[in-house]
N, C-alpha and C positions, 0 to 999 in steps of 0.2 A: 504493500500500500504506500508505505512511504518514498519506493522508488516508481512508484505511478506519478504522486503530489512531485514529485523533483521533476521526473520528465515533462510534465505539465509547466511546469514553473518556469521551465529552459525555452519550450516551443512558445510560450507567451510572449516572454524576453526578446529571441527572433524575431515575433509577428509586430510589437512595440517598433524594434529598430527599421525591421523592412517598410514600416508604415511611417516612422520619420524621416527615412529616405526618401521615400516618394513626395512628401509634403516637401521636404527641402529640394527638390529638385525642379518641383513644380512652380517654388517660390525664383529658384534661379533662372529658371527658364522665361519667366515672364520677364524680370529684370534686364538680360542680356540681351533679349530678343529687341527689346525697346532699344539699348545701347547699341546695338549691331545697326539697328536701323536707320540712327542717328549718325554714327560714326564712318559708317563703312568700310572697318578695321579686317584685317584679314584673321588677325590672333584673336581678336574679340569675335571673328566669326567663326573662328575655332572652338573659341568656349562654349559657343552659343552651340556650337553643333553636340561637343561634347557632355554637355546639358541637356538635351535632347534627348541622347542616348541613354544618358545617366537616368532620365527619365523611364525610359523603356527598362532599362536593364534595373531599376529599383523594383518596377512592378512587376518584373519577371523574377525576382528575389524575393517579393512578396508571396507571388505565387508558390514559388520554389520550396520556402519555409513552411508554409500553408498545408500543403501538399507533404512535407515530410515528417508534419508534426502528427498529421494521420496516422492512427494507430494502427499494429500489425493486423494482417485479413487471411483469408483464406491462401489468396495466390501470394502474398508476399507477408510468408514467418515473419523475416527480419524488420519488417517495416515500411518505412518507403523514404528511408534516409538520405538514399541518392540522389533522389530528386534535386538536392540542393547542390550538389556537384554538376548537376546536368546544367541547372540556373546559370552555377558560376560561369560553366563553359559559354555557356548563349552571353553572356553577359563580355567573356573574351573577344567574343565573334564579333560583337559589336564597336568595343575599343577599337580593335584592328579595322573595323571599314572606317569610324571616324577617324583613326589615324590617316590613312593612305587618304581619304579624302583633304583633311586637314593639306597633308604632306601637297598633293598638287594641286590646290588652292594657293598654298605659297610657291613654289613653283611659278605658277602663271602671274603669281605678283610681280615675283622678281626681276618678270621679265619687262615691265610695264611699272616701275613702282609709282603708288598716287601718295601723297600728301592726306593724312587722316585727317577726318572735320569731327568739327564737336568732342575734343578730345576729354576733357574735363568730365564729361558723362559719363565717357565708359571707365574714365579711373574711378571715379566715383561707384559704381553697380560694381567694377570689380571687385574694392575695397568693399563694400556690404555683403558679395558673394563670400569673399574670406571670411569675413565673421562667421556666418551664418556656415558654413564649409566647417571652422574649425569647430563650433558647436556640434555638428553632429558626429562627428569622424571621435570625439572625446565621448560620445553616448555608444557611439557603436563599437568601440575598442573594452568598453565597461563591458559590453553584451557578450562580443569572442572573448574575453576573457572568463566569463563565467560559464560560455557554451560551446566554445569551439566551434561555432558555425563557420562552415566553410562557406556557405553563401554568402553572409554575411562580410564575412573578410575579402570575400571580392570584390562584395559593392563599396566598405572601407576603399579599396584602393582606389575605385574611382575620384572619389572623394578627396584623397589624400594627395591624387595627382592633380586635380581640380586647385589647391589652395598653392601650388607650383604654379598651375599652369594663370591662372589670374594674377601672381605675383608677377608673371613673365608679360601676360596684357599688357599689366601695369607702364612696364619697363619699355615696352615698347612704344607704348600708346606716347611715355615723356621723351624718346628719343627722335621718336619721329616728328612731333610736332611741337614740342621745343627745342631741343638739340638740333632739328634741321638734318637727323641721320636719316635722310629717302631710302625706304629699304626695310629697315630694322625693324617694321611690323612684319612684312614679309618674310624675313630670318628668323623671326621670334616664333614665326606660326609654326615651319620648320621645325624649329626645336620642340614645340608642342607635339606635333605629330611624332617626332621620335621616343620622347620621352612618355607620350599613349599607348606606342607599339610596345616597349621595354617593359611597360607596366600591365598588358596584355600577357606578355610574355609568363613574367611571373607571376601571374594568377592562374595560369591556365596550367601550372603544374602540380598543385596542392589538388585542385579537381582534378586533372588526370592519376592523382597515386590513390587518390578513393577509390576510384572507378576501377583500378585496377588491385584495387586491395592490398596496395603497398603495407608492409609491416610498419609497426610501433619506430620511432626512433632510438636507436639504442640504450637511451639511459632511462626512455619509459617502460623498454621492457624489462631492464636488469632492476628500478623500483618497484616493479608489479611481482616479480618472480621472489624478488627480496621477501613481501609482506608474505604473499604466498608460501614460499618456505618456513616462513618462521611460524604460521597461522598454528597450527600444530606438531606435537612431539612424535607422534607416530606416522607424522607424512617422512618414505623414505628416498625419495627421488620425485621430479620431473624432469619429463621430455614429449619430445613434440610440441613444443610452445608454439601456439599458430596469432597471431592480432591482425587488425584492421578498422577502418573506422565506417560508420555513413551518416555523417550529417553530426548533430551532436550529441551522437552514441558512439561508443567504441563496444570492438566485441574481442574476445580472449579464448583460447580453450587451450587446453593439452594434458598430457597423463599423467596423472598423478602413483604413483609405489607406494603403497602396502605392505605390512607383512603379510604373510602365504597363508598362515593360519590363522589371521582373522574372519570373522565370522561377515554375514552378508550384512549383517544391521550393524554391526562393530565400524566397520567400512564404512557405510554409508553415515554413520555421526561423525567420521573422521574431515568425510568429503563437505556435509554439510555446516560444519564448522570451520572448514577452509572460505568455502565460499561465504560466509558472515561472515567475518574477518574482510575479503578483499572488496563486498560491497559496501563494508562502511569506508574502506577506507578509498574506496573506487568506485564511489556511486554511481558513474555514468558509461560503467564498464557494466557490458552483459559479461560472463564467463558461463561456460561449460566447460564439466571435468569428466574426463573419461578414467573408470580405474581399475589401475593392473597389478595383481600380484607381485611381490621380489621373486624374480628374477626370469621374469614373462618377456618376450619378445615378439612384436607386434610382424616389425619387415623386418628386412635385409637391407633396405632402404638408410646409410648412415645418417643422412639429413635428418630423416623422421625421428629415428629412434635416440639421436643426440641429448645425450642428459645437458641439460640447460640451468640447473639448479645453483645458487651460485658459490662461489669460492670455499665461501668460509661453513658454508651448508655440507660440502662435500667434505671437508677434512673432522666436522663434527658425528660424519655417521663411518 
């Protein structure tokens, strides 16, 4: 029950930030759109495009979270955790066309550069988009902190590059029409669009190791196997340590050792007091324990059957 109320409490949290995403995107978007129109900045029509997007890809994060916070069904045991990694990706997909867009937009300035009007406006909507940018990106950082949403930390990045990329408007919008640098909104958009691509880039690899059920990092697995070992006096080994995540669940299983001469119910209080132990201290960890007598052998398979247990576990038995 109480890891029902926490998973609840996480998909709230999600549903909270993917819906201040979209309000603050909605707020930038009207802002810039007016500034674009006014100025006819190429990096301010950067932003404006990139705001757009951010738009689309907050409510596709909305959906994403929406959709993962769904509890398990029939056809999907595990849930539907992915779903948020799917978001993230759609969400990459989008970066990358506003980049290249972005990118030959500057381009064609370059080649043509015009003198920005009404320059004061768009500094002005930039500077209130940074406000309003660093407010949420400080809400939604509280959020992956407490949930490990990976949808969530991709729409973060938007965000994050967002408060660059307005600081870079900024710069451009004061060299080109006070400085007298012809061009330098043009260059600036440029850099915009690279520094969208780079930022695509590395969001799109946290959702591709979901997806593909990349394992724990190594020092989360060597602290789970840690609690684990210690959880009880009659656990004699594990192996086969298997993890992965979807969305803000992680899942754990592998074999737990016995003595040979324990009884089926002796065992079974051993197993179930392993796992209290690693849900309190790993709420957001599913685990299954599969369990094997001393000195059972499952494969042939050395990967599988690898005792994983750690260090100072092994020289105490």
């Amino acid at each position: 029950m109480a890891r029902s109320r926490r998973r609840r409490l996480l998909s709230e949290a999600t549903t909270r930030a993917a819906l201040a995403s979209v309000a603050t995107a909605l707020l930038l978007l009207a802002l810039k759109g007016y500034a674009a129109w006014q100025t006819s900045s190429v990096a301010l029509l950067g932003s404006l495009a990139d705001s757009g997007l951010d738009l689309l890809a907050s409510l596709v994060t909305l959906y994403g979270v929406r959709l993962a916070a769904t509890p398990a069904d029939h056809d999907h045991r595990f849930g539907h955790g992915k779903a948020e990694a799917l978001a993230a990706l759609f969400q990459v997909a989008l970066i990358s066309a506003s980049a290249l867009a972005i990118g030959w937009r500057g381009v064609s300035a370059l080649a043509d550069p015009q003198p920005v009007e009404a320059a004061g406006i768009g500094i002005a909507v930039s500077a209130a988009a940074i406000a309003a940018t660093m407010l949420l990106v400080a809400y939604q950082r509280r959020v992956i902190a407490a949930t490990g949403s990976v949808a969530v930390k991709a729409d973060s990045v938007h965000y994050q590059g967002d408060i660059l990329l307005n600081l870079a408007v900024i710069a451009a919008l004061l060299l080109d029409r006070y400085a007298g640098v012809l061009g330098a909104d043009a260059v600036f958009g440029l850099a915009i669009a690279a520094w969208l691509g780079w930022g695509a880039f590395k969001a799109s690899a946290q959702a591709i190791d979901e997806l593909m059920d990349k394992e724990w990092p190594e020092t989360e697995r060597q602290d789970y196997l840690a609690v684990a070992a210690g959880a009880h006096p009659e656990l004699r080994g594990i192996h086969d340590f298997r993890t992965r995540r979807a969305g803000n669940r992680s899942f754990a299983q592998f074999h737990m050792v016995v003595a040979r001469e324990m009884s089926v119910a002796e065992a079974h209080d051993v197993v179930e007091a392993v796992e209290s132990e690693l849900h309190t201290r790993f709420p957001r960890v599913e685990v299954l324990i599969h369990l094997d007598p001393e000195g059972h052998v499952d494969t042939d398979d050395p990967l599988v059957e690898e005792d994983v247990t750690p260090h100072w576990f092994r020289k105490r038995i």
